[in-house]
C-alpha positions in Angstrom: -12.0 -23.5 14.5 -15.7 -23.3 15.4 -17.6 -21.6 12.8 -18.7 -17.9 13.5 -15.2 -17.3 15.8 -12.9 -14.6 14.2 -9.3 -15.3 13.8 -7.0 -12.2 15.5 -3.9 -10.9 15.0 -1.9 -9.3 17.8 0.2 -6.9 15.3 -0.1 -5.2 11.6 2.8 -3.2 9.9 1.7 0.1 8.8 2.7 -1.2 5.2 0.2 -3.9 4.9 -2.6 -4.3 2.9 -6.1 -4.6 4.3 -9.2 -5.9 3.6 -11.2 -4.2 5.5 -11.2 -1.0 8.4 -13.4 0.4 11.0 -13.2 3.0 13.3 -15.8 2.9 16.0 -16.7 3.4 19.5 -17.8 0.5 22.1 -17.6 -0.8 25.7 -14.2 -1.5 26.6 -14.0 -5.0 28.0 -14.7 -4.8 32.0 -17.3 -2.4 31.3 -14.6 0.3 31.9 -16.8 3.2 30.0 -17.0 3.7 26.3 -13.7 3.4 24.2 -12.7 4.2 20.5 -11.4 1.3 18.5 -9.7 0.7 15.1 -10.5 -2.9 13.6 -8.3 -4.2 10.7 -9.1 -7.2 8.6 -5.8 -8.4 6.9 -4.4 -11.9 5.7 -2.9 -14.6 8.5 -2.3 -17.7 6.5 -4.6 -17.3 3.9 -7.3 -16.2 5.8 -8.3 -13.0 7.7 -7.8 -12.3 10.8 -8.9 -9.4 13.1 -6.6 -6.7 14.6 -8.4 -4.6 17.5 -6.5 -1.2 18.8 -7.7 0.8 21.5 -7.3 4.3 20.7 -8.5 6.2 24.2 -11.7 7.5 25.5 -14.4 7.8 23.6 -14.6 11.4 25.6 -11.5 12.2 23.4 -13.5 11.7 20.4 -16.9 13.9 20.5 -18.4 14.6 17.0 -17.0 12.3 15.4 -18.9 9.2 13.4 -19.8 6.3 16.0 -18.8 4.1 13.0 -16.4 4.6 10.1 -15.8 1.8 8.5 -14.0 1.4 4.4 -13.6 -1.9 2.5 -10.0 -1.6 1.2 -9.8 -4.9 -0.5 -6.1 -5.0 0.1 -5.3 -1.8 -2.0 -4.9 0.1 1.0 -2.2 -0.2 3.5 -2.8 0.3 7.6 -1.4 3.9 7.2 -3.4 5.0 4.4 -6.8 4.1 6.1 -5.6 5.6 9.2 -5.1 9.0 7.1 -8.0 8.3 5.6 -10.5 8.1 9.2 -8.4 11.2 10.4 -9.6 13.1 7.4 -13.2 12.4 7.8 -13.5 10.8 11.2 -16.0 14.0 11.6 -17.1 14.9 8.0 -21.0 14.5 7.9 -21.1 14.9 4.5 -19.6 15.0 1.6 -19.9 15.2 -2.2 -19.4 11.4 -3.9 -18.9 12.6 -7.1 -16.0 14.6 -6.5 -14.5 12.5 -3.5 -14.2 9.7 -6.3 -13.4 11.8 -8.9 -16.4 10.8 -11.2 -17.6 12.3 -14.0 -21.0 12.0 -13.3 -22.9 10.1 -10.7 -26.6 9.2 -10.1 -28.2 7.8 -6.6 -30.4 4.7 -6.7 
């Protein structure tokens, strides 16, 4: 495979692990208007591989975060960063120390 080219997966099962998860809106292919789209990064054959849902008009999602995106690094399954984006698909902020349960925490 030429470098640069993304391998994609057609399905995932809700109890797989990913790598990595985004939640963001773009132009549908066709130029059909704006769209929202859930991107998953999970293992196909020892490498990742890309799977792209189309989840509606972007219409149907005003206010919330153009991108949301969450490296998972396969301790998260599809339906656990689905739960996740639903919870804060339209938080503009929030606190790090106690969404992380730390004890303390100081910005660079």
């Amino acid at each position: 495979m030429p470098e640069g080219l993304a391998n994609i997966t057609l399905s995932v099962d809700p109890n797989e692990k990913v790598w990595r998860f985004c939640e963001t809106t773009k132009q549908s292919p066709g130029s059909r208007g704006f769209r929202r789209y859930e991107l998953f990064s999970v293992l196909r054959d020892g490498k990742l591989a890309v799977y792209e849902r189309d989840m509606g008009p972007a219409s149907k999602f005003r206010g919330a975060k153009r991108l949301w995106q969450m490296l998972a690094f396969f301790e998260h399954t599809v339906d656990e960063c689905r739960a996740y984006a639903q919870r804060d698909r339209y938080e503009t902020y929030f606190d790090i120390k106690d969404r992380f349960s730390l004890e303390s925490f100081n910005a660079a």
